[in-house]
N, C-alpha and C positions, 0 to 999 in steps of 0.2 A: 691615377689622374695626373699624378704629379710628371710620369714618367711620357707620358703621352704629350703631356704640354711642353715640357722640353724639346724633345722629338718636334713638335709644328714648330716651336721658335726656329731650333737650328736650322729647318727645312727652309722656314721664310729667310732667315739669315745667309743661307746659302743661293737661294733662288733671287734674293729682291736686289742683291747687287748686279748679277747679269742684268738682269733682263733693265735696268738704266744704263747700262753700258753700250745696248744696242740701239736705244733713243738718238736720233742724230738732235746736237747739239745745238744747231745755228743753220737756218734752213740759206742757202747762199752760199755756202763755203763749200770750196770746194775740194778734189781731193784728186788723185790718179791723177793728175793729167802729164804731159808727155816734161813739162818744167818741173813740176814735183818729184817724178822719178829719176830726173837727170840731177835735180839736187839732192834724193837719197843716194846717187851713185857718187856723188862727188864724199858724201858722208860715208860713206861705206870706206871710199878707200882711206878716208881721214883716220877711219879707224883700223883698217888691216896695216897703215902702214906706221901708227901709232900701239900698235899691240892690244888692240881692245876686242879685237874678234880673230880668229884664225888660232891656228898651230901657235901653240908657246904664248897665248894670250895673258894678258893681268887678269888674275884671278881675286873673289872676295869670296867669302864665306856666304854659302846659299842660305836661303830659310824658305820654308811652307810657305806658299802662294794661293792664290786661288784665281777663279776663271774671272776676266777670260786670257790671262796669263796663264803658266804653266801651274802646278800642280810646288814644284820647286822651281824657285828664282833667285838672282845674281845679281846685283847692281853694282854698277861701279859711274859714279858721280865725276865727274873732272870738267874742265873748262878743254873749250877747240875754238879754231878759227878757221870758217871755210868761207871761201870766197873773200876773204880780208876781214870777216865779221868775226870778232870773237863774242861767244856766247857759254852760257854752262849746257854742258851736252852728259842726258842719262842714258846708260846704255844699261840696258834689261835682258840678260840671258834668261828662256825658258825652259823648262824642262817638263815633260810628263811619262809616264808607264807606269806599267803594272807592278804590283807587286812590291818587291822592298826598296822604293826609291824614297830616300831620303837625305836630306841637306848633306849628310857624312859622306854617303855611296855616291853620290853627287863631287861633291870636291874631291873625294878617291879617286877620280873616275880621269883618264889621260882625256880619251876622246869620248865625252858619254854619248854613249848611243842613245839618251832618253832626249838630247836637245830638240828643241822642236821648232823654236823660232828665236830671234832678236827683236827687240823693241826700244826704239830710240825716241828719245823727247831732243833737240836743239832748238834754241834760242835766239833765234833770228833777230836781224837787226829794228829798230824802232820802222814802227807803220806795217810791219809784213802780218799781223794780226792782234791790234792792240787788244784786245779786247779779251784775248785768250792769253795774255803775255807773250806775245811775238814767239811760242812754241811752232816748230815744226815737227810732224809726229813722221812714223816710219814703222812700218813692220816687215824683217826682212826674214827671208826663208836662209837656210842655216848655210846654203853658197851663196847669198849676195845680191839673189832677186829678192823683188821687192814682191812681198807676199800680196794675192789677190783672194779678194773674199768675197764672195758673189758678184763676180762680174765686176768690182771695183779696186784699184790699187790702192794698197794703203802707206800714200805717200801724202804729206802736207796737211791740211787741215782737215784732219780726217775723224770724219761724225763718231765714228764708236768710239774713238777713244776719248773726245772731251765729252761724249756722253757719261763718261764715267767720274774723268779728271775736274768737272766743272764741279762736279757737287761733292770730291771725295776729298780735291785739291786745294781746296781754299783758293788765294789770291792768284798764288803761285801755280798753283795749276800740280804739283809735284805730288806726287803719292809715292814715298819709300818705306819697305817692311808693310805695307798696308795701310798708312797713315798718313795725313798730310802732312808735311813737312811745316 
């Protein structure tokens, strides 16, 4: 009995944080649109030409993730200023596959072929979303587009991820290692 009931927690434990990630957050807000995507491009190169994505990037020590991140995840925390705005910007390397992917085979790894996406939180200036902490969210496909997910870009104020961040995040909205900050 004992064995069974473990088994449904971790089940629900695994299942009940998706499926609040996919809740949109704040019915009004919006996300994709053609300004959203031109300021995750402005972010992107903020970070290709500050060493936070690409060839020879700064690396951190990965650890066990879960959906709807990767499987193995990478954060590295820093401050940027884009557009004259300086804010704290997280950048989220993903990872998934099969088989022996682990945080080690992970940071071994030159180019790993298990990357699957980037996900960035910045911190826009006062009034761009007070209510969420002026985050701008971002999910970029592993060259630099901005990843689309049923017909929507995930650029700006974008419902699945404060679906997750509003309740996981506390104040701050920040979820690092699985926890709010």
């Amino acid at each position: 009995m004992q064995s069974v009931l473990k088994t449904g927690v971790s089940l629900l434990l695994t299942i009940l944080p998706y499926s609040a990630c996919v809740v949109a957050a704040e019915p009004g807000k919006t996300s994709g649109s053609a300004a959203d995507n031109a300021y995750a491009a402005k972010l992107w190169s903020y970070m290709r030409d500050n060493k936070l994505v690409g060839a020879g990037r700064q690396r951190s020590f990965p650890f066990e993730g879960s959906r709807p991140h990767g499987s193995i995840q990478e954060i590295i925390a820093t401050d940027a200023t884009i557009d004259g705005q300086q804010g704290r910007l997280l950048v989220k390397h993903n990872y998934a596959g099969e088989g022996d992917l682990t945080p080690g085979t992970v940071y071994a790894a030159e180019a790993a072929q298990d990357y699957v996406a980037l996900t960035v939180m910045f911190q826009r200036e006062a009034g761009y979303d007070a209510t969420n902490g002026n985050w701008f969210w971002a999910e970029y496909n592993p060259d630099g587009s901005v990843l689309n997910y049923q017909g929507t870009d995930l650029s700006g104020r974008v419902p699945m991820c404060l679906g997750c961040h509003i309740p996981l995040g506390g104040n701050d909205r920040e979820v690092l290692n699985g926890t709010a900050r």
